[in-house]
C-alpha positions in Angstrom: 240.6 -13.0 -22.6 242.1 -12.0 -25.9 244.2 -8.4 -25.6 241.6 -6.3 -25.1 242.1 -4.5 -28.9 241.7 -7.5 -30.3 238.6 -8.4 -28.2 234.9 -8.4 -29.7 232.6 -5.8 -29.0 230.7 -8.4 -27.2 233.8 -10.2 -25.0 234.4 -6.2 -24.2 230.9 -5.4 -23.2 230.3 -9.1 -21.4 233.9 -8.2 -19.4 232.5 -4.3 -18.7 229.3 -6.1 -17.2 231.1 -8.4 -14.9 233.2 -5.5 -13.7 230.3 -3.3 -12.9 228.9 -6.2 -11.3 231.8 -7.3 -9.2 232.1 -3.1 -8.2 228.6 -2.4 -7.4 229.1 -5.5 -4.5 230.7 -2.5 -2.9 233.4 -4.7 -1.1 236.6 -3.9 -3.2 239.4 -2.5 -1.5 240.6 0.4 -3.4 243.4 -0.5 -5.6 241.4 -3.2 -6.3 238.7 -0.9 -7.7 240.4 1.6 -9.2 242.5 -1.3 -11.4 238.8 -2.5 -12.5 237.8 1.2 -13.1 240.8 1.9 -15.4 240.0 -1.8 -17.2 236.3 -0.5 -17.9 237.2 2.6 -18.9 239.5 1.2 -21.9 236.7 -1.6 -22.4 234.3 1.3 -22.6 236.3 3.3 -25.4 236.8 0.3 -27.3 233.2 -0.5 -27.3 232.6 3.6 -28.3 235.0 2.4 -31.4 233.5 -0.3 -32.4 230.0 1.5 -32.2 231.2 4.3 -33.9 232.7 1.7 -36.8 229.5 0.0 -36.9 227.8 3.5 -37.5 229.7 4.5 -40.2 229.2 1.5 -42.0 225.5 1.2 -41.5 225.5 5.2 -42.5 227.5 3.9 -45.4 225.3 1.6 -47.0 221.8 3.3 -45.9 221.4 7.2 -47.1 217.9 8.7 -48.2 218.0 10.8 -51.2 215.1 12.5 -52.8 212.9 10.4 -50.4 214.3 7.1 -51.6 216.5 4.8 -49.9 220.2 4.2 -51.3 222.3 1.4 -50.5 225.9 1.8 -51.2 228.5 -0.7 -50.6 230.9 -0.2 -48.0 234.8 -0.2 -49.0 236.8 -1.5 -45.9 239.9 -0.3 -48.0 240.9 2.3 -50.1 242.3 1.3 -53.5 245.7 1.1 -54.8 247.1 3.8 -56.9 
């Protein structure tokens, strides 16, 4: 898998599932599981980011004003002075 930063929001969540799979089998020893419990957790938080990201974006281009519906585009960066 790519470094996990780098990783999709969907290789991060696909990786989060197998852990929680491979820990709910309830056989791990216990360095074992806390190593996977550390790897979700920063899977997890990078998920949160890119959900977060997402939001802002979608909250970007969608607002309701006066009952109406505005769509604004989204700048990913801010302009040169």
């Amino acid at each position: 898998m790519k470094e996990k930063e780098e990783c999709t929001f969907e290789e991060a969540l696909k990786r989060l599932e197998q852990i929680v799979e491979r820990m709910e089998q309830g056989d791990l020893p216990l360095d074992e599981s806390l190593a996977l419990f550390q790897e979700g957790i920063e899977l997890s938080r990078i998920c949160t980011r890119q959900l977060n990201t997402a939001d802002e974006y979608v909250q970007k281009l969608v607002r309701v004003e006066n009952g109406r519906v505005v769509v604004e585009p989204f700048e990913t960066e801010k302009p040169a002075d």
